[in-house]
N, C-alpha and C positions, 0 to 999 in steps of 0.2 A: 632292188637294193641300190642305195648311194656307193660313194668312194666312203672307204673306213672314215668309222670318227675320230677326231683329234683324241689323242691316249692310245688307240694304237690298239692292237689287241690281242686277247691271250689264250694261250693252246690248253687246255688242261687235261685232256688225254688224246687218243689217236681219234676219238667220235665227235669231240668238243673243242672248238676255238670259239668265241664269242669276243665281243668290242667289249671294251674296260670300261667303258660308259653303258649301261646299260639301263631298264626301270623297271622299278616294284610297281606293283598293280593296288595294293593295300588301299592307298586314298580312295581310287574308283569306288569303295562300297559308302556307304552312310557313314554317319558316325562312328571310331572309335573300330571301324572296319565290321560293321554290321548293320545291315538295312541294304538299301536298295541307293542306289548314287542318288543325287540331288539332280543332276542333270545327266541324264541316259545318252543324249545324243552326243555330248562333250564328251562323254567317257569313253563313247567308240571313236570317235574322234580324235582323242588323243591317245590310243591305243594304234591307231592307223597312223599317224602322222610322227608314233617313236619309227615304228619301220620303216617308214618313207625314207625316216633321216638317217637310214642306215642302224639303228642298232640292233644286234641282234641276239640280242638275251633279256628276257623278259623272265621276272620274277613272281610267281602266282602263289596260290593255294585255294584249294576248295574250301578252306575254313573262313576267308576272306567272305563275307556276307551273312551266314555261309552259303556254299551251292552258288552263287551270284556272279561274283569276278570271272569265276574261269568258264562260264556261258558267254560273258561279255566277249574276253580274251575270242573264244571262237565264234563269237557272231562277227566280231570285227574282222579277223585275218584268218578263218579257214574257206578255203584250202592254203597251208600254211607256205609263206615262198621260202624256197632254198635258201638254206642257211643261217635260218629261224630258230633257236636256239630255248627252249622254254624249261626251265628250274621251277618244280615249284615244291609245294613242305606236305611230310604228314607227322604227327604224333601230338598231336593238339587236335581238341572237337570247340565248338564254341556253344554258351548258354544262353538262355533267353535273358540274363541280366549283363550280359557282353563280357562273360568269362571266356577264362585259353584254357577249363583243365588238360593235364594230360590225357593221350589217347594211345594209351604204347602195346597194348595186347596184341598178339600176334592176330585174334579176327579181325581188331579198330585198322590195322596199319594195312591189311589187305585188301578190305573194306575200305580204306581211303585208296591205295593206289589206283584199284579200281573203279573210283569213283571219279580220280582225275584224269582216269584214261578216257573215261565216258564223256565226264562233261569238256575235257578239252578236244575230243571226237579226235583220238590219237591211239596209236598200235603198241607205240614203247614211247617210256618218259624220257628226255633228255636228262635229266639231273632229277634225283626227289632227296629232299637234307631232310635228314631228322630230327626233329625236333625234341630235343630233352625239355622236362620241366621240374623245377623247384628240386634238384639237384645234380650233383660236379662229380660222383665218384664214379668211377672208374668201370664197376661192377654194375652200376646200372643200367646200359649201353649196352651192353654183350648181347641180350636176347634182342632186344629191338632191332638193331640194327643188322643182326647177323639174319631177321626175317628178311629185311630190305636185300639185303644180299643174296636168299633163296630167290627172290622175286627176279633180282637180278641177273641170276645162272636161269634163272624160267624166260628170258629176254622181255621183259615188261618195262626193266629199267634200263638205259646204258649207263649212267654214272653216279655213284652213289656221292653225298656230302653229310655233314651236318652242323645244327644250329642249337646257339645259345649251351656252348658244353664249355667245358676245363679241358685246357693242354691234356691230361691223363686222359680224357674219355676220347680225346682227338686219336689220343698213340693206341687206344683198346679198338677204337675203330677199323686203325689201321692193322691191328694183326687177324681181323678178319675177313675184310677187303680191301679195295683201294679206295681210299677217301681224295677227289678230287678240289673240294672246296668246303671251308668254313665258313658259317655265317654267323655272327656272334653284335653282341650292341656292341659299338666302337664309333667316336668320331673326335672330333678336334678336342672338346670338353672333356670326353669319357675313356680315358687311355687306361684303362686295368687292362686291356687283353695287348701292352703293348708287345711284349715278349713272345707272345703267341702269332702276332704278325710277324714278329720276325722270323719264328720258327715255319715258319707256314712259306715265305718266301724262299729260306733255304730246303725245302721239299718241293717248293713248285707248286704247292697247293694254292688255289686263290683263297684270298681269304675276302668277304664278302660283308661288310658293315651294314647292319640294320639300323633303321635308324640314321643316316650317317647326316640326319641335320636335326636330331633332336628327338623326332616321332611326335606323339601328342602334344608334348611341350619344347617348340622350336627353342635352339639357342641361342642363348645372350651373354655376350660376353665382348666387353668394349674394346681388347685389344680387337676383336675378330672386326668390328666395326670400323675403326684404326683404317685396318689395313685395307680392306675394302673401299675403305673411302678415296686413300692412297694410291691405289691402282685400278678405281675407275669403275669398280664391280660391286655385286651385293653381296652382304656378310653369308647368303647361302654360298652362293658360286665361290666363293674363297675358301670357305669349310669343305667342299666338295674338289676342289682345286688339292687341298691339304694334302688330301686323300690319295690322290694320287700320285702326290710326289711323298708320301708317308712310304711306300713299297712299291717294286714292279708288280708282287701277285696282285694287288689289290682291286676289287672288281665295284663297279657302283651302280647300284640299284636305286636311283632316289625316287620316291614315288611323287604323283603329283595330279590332281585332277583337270588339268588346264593347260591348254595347248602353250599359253604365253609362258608358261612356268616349267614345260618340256624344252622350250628354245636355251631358255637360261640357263638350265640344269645342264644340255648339251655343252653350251658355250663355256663353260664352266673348262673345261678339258682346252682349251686356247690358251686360258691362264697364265703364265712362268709366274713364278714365286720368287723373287730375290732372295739374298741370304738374308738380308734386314728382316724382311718378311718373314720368312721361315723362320728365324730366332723368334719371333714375337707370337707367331702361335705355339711353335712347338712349346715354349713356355706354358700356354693355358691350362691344358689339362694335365700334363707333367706328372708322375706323381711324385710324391715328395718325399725326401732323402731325411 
């Protein structure tokens, strides 16, 4: 491992510290995050060369292909080096027309951890977030997560999180275990979970943006361009810059299939944002009064 990456990096319980920079695995598969990558050897490639650059929280899931990414993940770097921090999702399965149904029965959610333990050829997961889908209440969460939590007293898991939920199913989470980090859509454009970031910083929770440069449909937006041009960088590395001066929790996962666009993503974290600056994004996605 290198010297820490610029952003510096964060504790999120007594098992887990990871670099604030960190990357999603998601691009490495085909299209739309199913099929087989386009180019096999760039994808171990730049799976090797995030570690190299010192980061060390890498973002997976077995549904990612599916069964594909988290092969890649351990044909690249097992046996894993100290300090190696790996997150990845279950409560989603994926279909042959490149669906996420839900997968929350307590066999699907067993049946996936185990499946990420096999194909990341691991004993216990670092983090696994749960995945909600197509709804925010409160009561839906309870079983799921409280199996993740059985798994977790059976030491399969060290740290529970979860993704794509409502503040409510965040705090249901929490009166069953310890929820270390949130992973929810959020970036410069898409600020509905702004309140929840803030909640998440005064707990100490990371909070962990999916998406945090758009996903399928990158974003566009001319102040973001503005600014970028202003300080010498591209509209991505500025939205990813945002980010980190949006919160201390805040963790970044940006994924990407290409070594040239892993440097960026890093260099991104060099950044300083002036106050000029910061007024003109935070403007963007704003929501409105």
């Amino acid at each position: 491992m290198s010297d820490v990456l610029p952003g510096g990096t964060l504790r999120l319980s007594e098992t887990l510290t990871v670099t604030r920079v960190g990357y999603g695995t998601l691009q490495l598969a085909g299209p739309m995050a199913y099929g087989p990558p386009r180019d096999r050897d760039e994808a171990l490639a730049v799976l090797r060369a995030a570690v190299r650059s010192g980061i060390t929280h890498l973002d997976t899931s077995d549904y990612y292909g599916p069964h594909l990414v988290n092969g890649l993940v351990r044909e690249a770097l097992h046996p894993y080096p100290e300090g190696l921090h790996i997150a990845t999702k279950v409560g989603a399965r994926r279909t042959a027309d490149r669906g996420w149904p839900a997968a929350l029965s307590r066999p699907e959610l067993i049946q996936a951890v185990h499946d990420n333990l096999d194909h990341l050829g691991l004993e216990a997961l670092d983090l696994v977030n749960l995945r909600m889908t197509d709804t925010l209440a409160a009561r839906d969460i309870v079983e799921p997560f409280t199996v993740l939590a059985e798994l977790r007293d059976q030491g399969l898991i060290r740290n529970l999180g979860v993704s794509n939920v409502s503040a409510e199913q965040v705090e249901a989470a929490r009166g069953i275990a310890p929820v270390v980090a949130v992973q929810n859509y959020y970036n410069v454009a898409f600020r509905q979970d702004d309140a929840l970031v803030d909640r998440c910083a005064e707990l100490g929770i990371a909070y962990v943006p999916f998406w945090p440069l758009g996903g399928f449909r990158p974003l566009q937006a001319a102040p973001l361009e503005r600014v970028a041009a202003e300080l010498g960088a591209t509209a991505r590395q500025i939205a990813l810059a945002w980010l980190l001066h949006r919160s201390p929790t805040i963790l970044l996962i940006p994924g990407t299939s290409t070594r040239a666009h892993l440097v960026q993503n890093i260099a991104a974290a060099t950044i300083d944002l002036p106050s000029r600056a910061l007024h003109i994004l935070n403007a963007i996605g704003a929501p409105a009064h």
